[in-house]
C-alpha positions as protocol buffer text, in pm:
chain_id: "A"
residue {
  index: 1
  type: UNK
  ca { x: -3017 y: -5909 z: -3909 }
}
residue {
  index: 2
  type: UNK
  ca { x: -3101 y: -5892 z: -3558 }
}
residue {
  index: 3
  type: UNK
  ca { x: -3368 y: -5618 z: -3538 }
}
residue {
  index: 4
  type: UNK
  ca { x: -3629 y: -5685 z: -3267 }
}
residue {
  index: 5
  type: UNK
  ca { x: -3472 y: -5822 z: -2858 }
}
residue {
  index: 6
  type: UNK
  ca { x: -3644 y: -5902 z: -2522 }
}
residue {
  index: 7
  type: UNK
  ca { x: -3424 y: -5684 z: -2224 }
}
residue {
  index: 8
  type: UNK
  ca { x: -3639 y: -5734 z: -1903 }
}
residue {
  index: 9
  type: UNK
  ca { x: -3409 y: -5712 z: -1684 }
}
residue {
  index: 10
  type: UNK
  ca { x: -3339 y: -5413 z: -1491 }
}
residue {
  index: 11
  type: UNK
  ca { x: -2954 y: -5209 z: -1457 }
}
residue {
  index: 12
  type: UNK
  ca { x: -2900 y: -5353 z: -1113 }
}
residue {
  index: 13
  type: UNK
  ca { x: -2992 y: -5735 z: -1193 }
}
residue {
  index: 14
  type: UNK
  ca { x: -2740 y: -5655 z: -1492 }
}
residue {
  index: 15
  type: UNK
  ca { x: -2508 y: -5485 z: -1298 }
}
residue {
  index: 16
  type: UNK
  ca { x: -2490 y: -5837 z: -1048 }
}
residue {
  index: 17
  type: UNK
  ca { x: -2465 y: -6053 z: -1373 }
}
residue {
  index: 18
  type: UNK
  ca { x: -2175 y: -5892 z: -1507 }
}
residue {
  index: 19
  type: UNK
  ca { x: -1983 y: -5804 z: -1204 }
}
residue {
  index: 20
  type: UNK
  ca { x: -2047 y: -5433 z: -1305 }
}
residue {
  index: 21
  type: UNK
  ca { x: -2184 y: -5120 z: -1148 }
}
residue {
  index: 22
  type: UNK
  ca { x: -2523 y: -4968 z: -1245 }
}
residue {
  index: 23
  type: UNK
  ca { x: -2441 y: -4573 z: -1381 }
}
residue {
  index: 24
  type: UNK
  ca { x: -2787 y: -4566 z: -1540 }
}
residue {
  index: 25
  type: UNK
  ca { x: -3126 y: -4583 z: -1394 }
}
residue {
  index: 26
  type: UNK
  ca { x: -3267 y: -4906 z: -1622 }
}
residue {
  index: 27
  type: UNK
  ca { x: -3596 y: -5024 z: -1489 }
}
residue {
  index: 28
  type: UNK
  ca { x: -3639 y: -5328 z: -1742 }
}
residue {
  index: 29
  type: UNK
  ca { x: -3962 y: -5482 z: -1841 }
}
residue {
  index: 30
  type: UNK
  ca { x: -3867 y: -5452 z: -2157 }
}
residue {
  index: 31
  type: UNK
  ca { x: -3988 y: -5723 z: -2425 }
}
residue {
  index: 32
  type: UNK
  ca { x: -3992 y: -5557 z: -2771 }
}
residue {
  index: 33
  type: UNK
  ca { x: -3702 y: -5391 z: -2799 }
}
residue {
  index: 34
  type: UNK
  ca { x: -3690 y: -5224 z: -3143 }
}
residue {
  index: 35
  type: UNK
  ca { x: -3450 y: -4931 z: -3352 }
}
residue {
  index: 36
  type: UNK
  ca { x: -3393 y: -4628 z: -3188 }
}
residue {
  index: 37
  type: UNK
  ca { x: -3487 y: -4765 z: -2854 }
}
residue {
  index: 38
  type: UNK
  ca { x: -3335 y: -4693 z: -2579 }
}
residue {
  index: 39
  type: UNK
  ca { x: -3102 y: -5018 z: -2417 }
}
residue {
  index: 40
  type: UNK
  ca { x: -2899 y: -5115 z: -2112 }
}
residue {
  index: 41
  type: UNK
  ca { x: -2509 y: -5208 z: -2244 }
}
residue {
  index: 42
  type: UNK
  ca { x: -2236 y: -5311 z: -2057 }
}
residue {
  index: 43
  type: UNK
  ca { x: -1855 y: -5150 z: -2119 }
}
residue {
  index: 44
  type: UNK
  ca { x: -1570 y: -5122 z: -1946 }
}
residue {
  index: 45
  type: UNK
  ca { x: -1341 y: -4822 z: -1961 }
}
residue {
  index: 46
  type: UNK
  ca { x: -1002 y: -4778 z: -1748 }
}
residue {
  index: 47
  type: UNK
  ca { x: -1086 y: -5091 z: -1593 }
}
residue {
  index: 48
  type: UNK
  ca { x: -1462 y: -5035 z: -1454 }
}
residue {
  index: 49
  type: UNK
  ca { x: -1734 y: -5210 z: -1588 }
}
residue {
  index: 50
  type: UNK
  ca { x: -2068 y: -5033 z: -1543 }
}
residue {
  index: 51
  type: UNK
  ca { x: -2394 y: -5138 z: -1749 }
}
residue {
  index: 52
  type: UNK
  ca { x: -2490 y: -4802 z: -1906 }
}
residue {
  index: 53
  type: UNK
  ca { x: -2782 y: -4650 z: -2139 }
}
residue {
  index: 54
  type: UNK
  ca { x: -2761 y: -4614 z: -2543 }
}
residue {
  index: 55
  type: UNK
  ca { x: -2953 y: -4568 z: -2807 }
}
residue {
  index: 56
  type: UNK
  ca { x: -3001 y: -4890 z: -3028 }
}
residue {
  index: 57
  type: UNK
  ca { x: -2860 y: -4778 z: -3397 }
}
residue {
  index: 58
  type: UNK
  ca { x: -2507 y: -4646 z: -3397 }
}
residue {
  index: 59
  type: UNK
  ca { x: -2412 y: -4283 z: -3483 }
}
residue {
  index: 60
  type: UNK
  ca { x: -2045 y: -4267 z: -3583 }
}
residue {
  index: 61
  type: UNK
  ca { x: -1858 y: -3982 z: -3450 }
}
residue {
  index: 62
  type: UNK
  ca { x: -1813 y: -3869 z: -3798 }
}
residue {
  index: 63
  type: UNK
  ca { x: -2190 y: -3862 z: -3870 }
}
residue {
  index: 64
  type: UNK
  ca { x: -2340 y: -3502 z: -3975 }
}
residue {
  index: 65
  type: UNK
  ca { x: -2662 y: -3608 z: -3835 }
}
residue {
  index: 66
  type: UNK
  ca { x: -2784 y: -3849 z: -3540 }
}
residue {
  index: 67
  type: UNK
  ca { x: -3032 y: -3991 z: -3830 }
}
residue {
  index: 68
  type: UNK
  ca { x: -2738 y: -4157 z: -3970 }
}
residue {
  index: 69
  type: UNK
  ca { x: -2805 y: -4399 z: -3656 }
}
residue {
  index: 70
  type: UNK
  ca { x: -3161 y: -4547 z: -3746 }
}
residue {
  index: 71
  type: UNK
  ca { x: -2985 y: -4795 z: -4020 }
}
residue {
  index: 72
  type: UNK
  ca { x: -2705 y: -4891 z: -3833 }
}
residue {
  index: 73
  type: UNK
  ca { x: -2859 y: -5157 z: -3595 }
}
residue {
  index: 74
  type: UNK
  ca { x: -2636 y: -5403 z: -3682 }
}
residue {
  index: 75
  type: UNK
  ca { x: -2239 y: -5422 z: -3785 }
}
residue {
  index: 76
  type: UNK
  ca { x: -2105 y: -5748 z: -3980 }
}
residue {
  index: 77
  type: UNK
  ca { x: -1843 y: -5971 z: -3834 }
}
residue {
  index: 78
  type: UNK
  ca { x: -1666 y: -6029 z: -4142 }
}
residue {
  index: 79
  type: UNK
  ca { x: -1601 y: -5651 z: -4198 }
}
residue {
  index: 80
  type: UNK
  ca { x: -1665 y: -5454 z: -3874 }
}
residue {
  index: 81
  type: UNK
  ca { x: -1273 y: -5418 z: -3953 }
}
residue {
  index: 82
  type: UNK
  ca { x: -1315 y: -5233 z: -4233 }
}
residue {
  index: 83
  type: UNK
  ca { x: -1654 y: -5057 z: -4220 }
}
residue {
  index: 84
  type: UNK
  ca { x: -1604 y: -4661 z: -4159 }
}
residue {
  index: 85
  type: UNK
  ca { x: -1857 y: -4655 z: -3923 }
}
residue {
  index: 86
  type: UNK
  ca { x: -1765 y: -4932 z: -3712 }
}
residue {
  index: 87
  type: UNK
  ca { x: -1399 y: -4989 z: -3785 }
}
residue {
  index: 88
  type: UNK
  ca { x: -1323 y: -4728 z: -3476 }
}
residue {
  index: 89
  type: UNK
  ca { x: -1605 y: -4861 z: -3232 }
}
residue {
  index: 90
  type: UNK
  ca { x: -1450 y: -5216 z: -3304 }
}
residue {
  index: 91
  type: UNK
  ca { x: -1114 y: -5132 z: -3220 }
}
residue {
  index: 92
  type: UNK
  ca { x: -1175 y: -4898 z: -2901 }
}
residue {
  index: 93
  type: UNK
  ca { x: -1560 y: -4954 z: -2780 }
}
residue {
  index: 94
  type: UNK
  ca { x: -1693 y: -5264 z: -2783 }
}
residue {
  index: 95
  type: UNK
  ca { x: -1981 y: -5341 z: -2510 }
}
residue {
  index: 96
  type: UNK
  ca { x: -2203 y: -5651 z: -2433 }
}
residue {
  index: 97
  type: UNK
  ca { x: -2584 y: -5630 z: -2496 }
}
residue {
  index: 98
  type: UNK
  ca { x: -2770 y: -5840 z: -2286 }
}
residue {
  index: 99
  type: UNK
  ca { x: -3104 y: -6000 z: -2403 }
}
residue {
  index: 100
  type: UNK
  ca { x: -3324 y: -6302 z: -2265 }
}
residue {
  index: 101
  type: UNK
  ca { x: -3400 y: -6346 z: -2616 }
}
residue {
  index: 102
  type: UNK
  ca { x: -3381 y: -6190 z: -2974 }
}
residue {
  index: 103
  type: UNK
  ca { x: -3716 y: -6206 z: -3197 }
}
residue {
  index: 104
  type: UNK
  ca { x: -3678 y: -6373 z: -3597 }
}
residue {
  index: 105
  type: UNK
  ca { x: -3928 y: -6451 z: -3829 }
}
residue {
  index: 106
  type: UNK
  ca { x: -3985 y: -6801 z: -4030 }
}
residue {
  index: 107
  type: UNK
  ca { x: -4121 y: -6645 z: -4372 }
}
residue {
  index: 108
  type: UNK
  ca { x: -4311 y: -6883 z: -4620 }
}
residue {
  index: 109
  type: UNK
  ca { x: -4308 y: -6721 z: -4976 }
}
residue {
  index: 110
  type: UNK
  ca { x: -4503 y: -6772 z: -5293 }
}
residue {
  index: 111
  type: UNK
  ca { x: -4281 y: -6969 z: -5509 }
}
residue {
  index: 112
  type: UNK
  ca { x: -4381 y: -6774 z: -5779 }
}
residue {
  index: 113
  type: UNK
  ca { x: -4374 y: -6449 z: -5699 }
}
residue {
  index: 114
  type: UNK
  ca { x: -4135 y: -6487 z: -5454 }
}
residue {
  index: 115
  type: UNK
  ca { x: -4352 y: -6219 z: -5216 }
}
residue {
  index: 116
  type: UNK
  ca { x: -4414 y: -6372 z: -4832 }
}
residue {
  index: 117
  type: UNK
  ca { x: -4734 y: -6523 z: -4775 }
}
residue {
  index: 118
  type: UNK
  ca { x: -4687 y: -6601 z: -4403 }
}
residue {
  index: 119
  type: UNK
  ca { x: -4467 y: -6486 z: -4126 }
}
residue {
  index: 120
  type: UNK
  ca { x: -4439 y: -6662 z: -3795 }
}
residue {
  index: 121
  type: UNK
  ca { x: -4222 y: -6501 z: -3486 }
}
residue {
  index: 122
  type: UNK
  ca { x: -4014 y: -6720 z: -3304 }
}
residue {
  index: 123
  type: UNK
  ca { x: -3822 y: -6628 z: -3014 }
}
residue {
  index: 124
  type: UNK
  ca { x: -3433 y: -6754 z: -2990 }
}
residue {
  index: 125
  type: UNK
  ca { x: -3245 y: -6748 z: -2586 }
}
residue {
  index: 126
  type: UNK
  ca { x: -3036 y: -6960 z: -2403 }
}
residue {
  index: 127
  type: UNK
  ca { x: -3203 y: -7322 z: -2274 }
}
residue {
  index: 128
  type: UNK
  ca { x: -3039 y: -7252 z: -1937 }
}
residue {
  index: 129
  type: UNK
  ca { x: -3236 y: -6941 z: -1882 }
}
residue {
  index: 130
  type: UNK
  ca { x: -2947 y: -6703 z: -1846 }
}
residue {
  index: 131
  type: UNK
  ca { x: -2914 y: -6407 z: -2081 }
}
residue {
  index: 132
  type: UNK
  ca { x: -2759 y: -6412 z: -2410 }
}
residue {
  index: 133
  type: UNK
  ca { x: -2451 y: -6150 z: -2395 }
}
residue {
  index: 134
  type: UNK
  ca { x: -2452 y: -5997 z: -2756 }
}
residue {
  index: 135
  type: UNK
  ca { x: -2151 y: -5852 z: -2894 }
}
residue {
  index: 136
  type: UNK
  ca { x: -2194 y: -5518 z: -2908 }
}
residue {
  index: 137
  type: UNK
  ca { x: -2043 y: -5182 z: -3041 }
}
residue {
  index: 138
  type: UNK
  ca { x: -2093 y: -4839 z: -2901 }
}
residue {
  index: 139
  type: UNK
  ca { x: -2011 y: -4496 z: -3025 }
}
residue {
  index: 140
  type: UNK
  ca { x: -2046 y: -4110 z: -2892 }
}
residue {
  index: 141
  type: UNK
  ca { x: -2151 y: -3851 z: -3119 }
}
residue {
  index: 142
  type: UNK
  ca { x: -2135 y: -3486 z: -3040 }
}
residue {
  index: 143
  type: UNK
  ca { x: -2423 y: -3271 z: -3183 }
}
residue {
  index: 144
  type: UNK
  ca { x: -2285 y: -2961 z: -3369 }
}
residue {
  index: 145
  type: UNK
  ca { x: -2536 y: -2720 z: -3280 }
}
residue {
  index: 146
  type: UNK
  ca { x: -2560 y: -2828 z: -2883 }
}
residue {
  index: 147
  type: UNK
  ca { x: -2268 y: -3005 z: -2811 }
}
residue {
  index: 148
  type: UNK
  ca { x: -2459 y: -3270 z: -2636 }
}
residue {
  index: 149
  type: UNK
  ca { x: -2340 y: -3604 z: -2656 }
}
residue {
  index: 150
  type: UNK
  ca { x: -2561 y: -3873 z: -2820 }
}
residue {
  index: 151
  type: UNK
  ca { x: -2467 y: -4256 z: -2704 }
}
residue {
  index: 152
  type: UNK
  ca { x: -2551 y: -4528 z: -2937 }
}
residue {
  index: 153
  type: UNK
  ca { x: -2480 y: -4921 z: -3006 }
}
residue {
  index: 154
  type: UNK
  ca { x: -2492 y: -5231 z: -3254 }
}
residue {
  index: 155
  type: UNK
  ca { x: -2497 y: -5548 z: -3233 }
}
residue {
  index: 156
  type: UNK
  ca { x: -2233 y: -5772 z: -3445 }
}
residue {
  index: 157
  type: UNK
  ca { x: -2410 y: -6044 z: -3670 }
}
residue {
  index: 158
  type: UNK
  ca { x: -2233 y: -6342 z: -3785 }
}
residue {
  index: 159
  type: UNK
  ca { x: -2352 y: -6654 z: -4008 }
}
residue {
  index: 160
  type: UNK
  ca { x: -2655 y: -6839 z: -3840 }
}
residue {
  index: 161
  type: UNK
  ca { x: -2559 y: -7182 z: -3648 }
}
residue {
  index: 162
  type: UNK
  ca { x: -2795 y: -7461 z: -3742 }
}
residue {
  index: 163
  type: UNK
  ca { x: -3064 y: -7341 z: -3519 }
}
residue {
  index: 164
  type: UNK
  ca { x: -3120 y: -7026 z: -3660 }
}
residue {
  index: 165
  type: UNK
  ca { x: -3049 y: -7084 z: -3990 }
}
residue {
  index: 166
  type: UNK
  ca { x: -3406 y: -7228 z: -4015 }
}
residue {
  index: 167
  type: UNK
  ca { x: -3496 y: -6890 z: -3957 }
}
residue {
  index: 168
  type: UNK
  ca { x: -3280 y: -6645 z: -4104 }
}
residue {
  index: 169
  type: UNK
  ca { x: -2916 y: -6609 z: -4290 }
}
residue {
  index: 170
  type: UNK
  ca { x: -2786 y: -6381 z: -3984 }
}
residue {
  index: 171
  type: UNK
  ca { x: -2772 y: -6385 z: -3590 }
}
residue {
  index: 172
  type: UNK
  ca { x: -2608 y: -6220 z: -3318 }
}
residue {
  index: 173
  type: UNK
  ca { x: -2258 y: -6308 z: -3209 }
}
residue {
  index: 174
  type: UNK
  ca { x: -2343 y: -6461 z: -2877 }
}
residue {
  index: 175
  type: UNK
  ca { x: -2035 y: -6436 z: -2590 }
}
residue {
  index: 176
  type: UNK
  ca { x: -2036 y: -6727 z: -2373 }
}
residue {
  index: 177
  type: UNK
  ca { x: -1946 y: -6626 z: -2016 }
}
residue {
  index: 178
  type: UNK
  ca { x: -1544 y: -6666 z: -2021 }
}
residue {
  index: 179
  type: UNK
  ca { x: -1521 y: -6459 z: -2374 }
}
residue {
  index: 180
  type: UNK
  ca { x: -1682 y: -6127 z: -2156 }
}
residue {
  index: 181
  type: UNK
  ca { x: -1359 y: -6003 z: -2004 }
}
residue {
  index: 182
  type: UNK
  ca { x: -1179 y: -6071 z: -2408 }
}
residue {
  index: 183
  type: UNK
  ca { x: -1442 y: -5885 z: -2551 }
}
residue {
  index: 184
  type: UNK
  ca { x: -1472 y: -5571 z: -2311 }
}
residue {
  index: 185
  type: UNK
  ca { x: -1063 y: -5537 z: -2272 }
}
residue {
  index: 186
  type: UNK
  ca { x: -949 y: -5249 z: -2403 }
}
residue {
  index: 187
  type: UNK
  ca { x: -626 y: -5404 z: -2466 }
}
residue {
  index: 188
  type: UNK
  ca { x: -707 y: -5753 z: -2631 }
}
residue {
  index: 189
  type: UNK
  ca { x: -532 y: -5823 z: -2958 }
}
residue {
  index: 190
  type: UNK
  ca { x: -716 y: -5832 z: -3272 }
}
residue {
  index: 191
  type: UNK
  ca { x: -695 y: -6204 z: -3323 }
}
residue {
  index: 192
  type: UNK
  ca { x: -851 y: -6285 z: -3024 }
}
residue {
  index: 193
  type: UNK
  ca { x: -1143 y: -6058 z: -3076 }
}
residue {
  index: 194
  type: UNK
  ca { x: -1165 y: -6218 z: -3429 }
}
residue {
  index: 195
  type: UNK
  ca { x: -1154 y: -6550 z: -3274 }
}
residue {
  index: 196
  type: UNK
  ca { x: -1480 y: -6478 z: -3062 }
}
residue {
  index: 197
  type: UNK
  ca { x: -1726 y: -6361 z: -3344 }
}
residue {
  index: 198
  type: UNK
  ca { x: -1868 y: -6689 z: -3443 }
}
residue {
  index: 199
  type: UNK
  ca { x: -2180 y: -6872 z: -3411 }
}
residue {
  index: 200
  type: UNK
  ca { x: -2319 y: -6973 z: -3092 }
}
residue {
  index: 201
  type: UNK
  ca { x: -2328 y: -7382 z: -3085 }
}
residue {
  index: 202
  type: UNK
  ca { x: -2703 y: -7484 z: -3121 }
}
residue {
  index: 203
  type: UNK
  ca { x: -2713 y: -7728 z: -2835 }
}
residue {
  index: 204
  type: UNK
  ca { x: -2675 y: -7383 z: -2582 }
}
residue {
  index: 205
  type: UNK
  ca { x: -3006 y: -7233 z: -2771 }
}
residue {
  index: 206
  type: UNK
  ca { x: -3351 y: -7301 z: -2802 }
}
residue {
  index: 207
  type: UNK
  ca { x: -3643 y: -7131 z: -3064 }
}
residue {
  index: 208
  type: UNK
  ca { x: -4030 y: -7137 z: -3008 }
}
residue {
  index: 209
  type: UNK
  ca { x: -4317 y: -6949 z: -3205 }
}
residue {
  index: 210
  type: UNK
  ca { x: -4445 y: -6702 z: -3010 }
}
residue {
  index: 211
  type: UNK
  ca { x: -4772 y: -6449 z: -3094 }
}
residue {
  index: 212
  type: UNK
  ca { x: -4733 y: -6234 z: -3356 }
}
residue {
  index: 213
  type: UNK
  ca { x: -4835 y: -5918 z: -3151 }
}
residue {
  index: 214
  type: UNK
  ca { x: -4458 y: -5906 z: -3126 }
}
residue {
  index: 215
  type: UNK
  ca { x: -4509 y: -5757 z: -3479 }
}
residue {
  index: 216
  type: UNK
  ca { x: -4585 y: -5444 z: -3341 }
}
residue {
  index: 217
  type: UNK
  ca { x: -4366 y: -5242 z: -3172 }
}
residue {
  index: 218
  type: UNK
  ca { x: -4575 y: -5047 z: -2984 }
}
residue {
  index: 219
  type: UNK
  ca { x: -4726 y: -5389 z: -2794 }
}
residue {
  index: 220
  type: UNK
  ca { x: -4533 y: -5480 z: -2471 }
}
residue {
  index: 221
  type: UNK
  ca { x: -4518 y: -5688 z: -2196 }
}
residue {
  index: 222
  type: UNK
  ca { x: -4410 y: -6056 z: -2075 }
}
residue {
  index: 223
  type: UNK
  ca { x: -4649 y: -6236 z: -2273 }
}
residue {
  index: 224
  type: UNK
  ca { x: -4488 y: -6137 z: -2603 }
}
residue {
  index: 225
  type: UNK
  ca { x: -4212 y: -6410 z: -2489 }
}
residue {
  index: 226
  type: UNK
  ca { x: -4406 y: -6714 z: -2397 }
}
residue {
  index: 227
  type: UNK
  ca { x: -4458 y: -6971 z: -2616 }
}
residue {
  index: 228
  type: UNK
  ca { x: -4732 y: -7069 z: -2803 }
}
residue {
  index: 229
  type: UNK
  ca { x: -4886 y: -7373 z: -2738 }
}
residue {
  index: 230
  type: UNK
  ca { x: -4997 y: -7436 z: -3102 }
}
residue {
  index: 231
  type: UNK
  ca { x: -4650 y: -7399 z: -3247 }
}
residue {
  index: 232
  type: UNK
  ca { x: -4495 y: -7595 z: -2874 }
}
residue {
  index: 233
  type: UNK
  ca { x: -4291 y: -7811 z: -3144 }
}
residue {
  index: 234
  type: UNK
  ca { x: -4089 y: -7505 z: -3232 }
}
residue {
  index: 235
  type: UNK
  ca { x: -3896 y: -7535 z: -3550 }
}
């Protein structure tokens, strides 16, 4: 589950990043990116890469209802294949998801009861300060009543490298730099997209605690991503 990313940058620092053209106005400044919110994705179509706007939580073009999209923050590796509502986004419209970090939580639970008794945020990016390129999906859904198209994305999850496994059973498939053009191709052969949905190697990442005002999604700003100094040990 990846359910809670930093995106600070803005379109056009994007844009430069990916060799891409801005076709959204994307201000950044964005540390608690949760469900529903609006995100900067890059995709490529006939050959142009632009870094565009969607809604995080994919409608499929099937959907009855843009609702449908609140749950589907995330599509799994192992059967984004197969899924109905990703099966088509894998195959045609896959996008990168940039992120200086994404949020997790260490949970300690009562042995017992098995109910959490303490949950600390941590904060997972890249130790050479460059932004983690999530896999992504994207999808455009066409309201029945308006006709106005909806634009929406998720990010593929894979098994947790050693890293984040201290933290939580899933992460994000994390692109390294020569997998972009692979992954955003519309005509790259299934194998080789297979190939690139694995775990991140841990030496590339680092995790720190940071304050649990992250919690809340309404709470904003750069501080939600430093560390803490109390937890400066990390994991």
């Amino acid at each position: 589950m990846c359910g809670r990313f930093a995106q600070p940058r803005s379109a056009d620092e994007l844009a430069r990043i990916f060799h891409a053209r801005p076709a959204a106005e994307i201000a950044g400044d964005r540390f608690n990116v949760a469900p529903t919110d609006e995100v900067a994705a890059v995709v490529e179509h006939h050959g142009e890469r632009t870094v565009d706007a969607f809604r995080w939580g994919l409608v499929p073009f099937f959907a009855k209802t843009a609702r449908d999209g609140a749950r589907l923050i995330n599509a799994r590796a192992e059967t984004v294949e197969t899924t109905p509502a990703f099966r088509t986004s894998f195959a045609r419209h896959r996008c990168i998801i940039p992120a200086d970090a994404f949020y997790e939580w260490r949970r300690e639970r009562n042995p017992v009861t098995g109910k959490t008794v303490r949950s600390e945020p941590f904060a997972i990016r890249r130790t050479d300060g460059e932004p983690l390129a999530l896999a992504g999906l994207w999808s455009s859904w066409r309201d029945p009543e308006t006709a106005a198209r909806l634009y929406t994305c998720s990010i593929v999850t894979i098994d947790p490298n050693e890293l984040v496994a201290r933290l939580h059973d899933r992460m994000p498939v994390v692109l390294e730099r020569a997998d972009w053009d692979a992954w955003l191709g519309e005509t790259t052969p299934l194998t080789e997209l297979r190939s690139l949905m694995r775990p991140a190697a841990s030496s590339t990442m680092d995790a720190y605690a940071v304050s649990p005002a992250v919690n809340n999604v309404r709470n904003e700003g750069p501080e939600l991503l430093a560390p803490l100094s109390r937890w400066s040990d990390g994991l």
